[in-house]
C-alpha positions in Angstrom: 12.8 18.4 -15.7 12.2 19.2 -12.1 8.7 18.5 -10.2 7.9 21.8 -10.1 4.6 23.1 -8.7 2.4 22.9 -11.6 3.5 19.4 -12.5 3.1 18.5 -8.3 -0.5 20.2 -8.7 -1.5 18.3 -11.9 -0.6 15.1 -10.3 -2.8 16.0 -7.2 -5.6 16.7 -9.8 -5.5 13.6 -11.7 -4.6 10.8 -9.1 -8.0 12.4 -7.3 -9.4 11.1 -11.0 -7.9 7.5 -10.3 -8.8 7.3 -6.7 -12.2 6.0 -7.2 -10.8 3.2 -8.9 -8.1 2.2 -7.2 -9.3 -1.4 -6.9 -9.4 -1.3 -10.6 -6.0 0.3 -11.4 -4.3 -2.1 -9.2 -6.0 -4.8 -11.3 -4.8 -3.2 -14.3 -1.4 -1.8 -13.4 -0.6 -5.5 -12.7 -2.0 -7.3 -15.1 0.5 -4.8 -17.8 3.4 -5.5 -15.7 3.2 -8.8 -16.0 2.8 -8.6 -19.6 5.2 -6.3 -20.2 7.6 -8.2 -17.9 6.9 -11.4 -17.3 10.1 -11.7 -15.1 8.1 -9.8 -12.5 5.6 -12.3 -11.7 8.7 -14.1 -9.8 8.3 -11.4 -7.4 4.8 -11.8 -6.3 4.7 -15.7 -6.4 4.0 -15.8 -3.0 1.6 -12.7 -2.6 -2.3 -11.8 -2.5 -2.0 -9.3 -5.3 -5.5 -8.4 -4.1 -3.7 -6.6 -1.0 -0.4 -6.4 -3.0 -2.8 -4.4 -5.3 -4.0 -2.2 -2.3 -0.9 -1.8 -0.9 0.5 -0.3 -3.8 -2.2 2.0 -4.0 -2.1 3.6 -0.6 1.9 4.2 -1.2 0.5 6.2 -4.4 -2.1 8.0 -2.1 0.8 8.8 0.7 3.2 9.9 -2.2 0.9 11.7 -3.7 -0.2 13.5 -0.3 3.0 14.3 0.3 4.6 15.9 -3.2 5.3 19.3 -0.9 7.3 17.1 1.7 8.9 14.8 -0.1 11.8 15.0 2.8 9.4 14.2 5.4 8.9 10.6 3.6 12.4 9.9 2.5 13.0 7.5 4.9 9.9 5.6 4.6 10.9 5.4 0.7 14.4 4.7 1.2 13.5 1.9 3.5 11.1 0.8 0.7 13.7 0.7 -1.9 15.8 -1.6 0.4 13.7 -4.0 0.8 13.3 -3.7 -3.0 16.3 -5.2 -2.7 16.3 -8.0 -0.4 13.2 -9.0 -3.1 15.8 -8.9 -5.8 14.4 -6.5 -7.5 16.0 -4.7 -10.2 17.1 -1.4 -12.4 15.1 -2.7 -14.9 12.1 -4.0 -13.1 12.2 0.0 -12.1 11.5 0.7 -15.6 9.1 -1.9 -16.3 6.8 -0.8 -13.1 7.4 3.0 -14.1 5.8 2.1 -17.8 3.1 0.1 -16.0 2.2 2.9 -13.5 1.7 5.2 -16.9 -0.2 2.9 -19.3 -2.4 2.6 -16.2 -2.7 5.7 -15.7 -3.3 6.4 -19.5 -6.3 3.6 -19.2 -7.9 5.2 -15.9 -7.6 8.9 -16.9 -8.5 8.8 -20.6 -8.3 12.3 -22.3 -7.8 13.7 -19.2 -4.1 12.0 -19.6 -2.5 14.9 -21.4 1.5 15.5 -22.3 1.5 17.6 -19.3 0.0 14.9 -16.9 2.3 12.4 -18.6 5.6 14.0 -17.9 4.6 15.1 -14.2 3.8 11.9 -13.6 6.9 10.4 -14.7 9.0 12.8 -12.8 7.1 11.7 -10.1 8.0 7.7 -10.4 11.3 9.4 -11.4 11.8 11.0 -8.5 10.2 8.3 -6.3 12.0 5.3 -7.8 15.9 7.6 -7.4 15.4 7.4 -4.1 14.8 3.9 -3.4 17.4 2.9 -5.9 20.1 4.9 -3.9 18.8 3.4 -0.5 18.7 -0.2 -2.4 22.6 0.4 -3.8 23.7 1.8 -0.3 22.2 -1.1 1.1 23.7 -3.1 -1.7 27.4 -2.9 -0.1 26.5 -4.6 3.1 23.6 -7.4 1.7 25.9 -8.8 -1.8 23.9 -9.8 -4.5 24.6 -13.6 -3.7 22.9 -12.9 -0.8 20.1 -11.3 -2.2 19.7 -14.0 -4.9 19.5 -16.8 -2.2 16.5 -15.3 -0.4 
């Protein structure tokens, strides 16, 4: 599937849905990835996950912004993804935030979380999360996992 214009468009029209409750999707989005991976939590011991929770919502807002120009951010995601990586983070914590972000999602947007909405967002994360896992990998070969490990 490729994020084609519609699928771009209909994640415009639904994040403006979630917008007015970011403080309350971050809430949510975190409390389900911890539940559904507990192994996660290790990555935010140290961290206000009030501002974590913020944080990860204006990325959302900036991704979402900038769907047409995805090019324009690619650095700013590939740097991202690698320090992803220097946080240990892995393929399948990937997959556990990517099924976080769409339960949320499912929660804020109720019926207006269709198929359609579904599958353009997860070609977003999709999309999103390829690039910082190539940027993480890349990194990968100079930073070795013992490395990563010890921090």
């Amino acid at each position: 599937m490729t994020l084609t214009p519609e699928r771009k468009s209909l994640v415009r029209s639904t994040w403006a849905l979630v917008k007015p409750i970011q403080d309350e999707a971050a809430r949510l989005f975190c409390g389900r990835l911890f539940e559904v991976d507990p192994s996660t939590r290790a990555l935010f011991a140290h961290s206000d996950m009030t501002t974590r929770g913020r944080m990860l919502m204006q990325t959302i807002n900036v991704a979402v912004a900038s769907l047409d120009r995805l090019e324009k951010i690619q650095p700013a995601i590939e740097d991202l993804g690698r320090r992803h990586a220097g946080y240990v983070v892995t393929d399948e914590h990937y997959a556990s935030v990517g099924g976080a972000l769409l339960w949320t999602l499912e929660q804020g947007l109720g019926e207006a979380f269709t198929p359609e909405a579904e599958g353009a967002w997860a070609e977003t994360y999709r999309t999103l999360a390829s690039i910082m896992q190539a940027a993480a990998a890349e990194d990968g070969a100079s930073y070795p996992a013992s490395e990563r490990a010890a921090s």
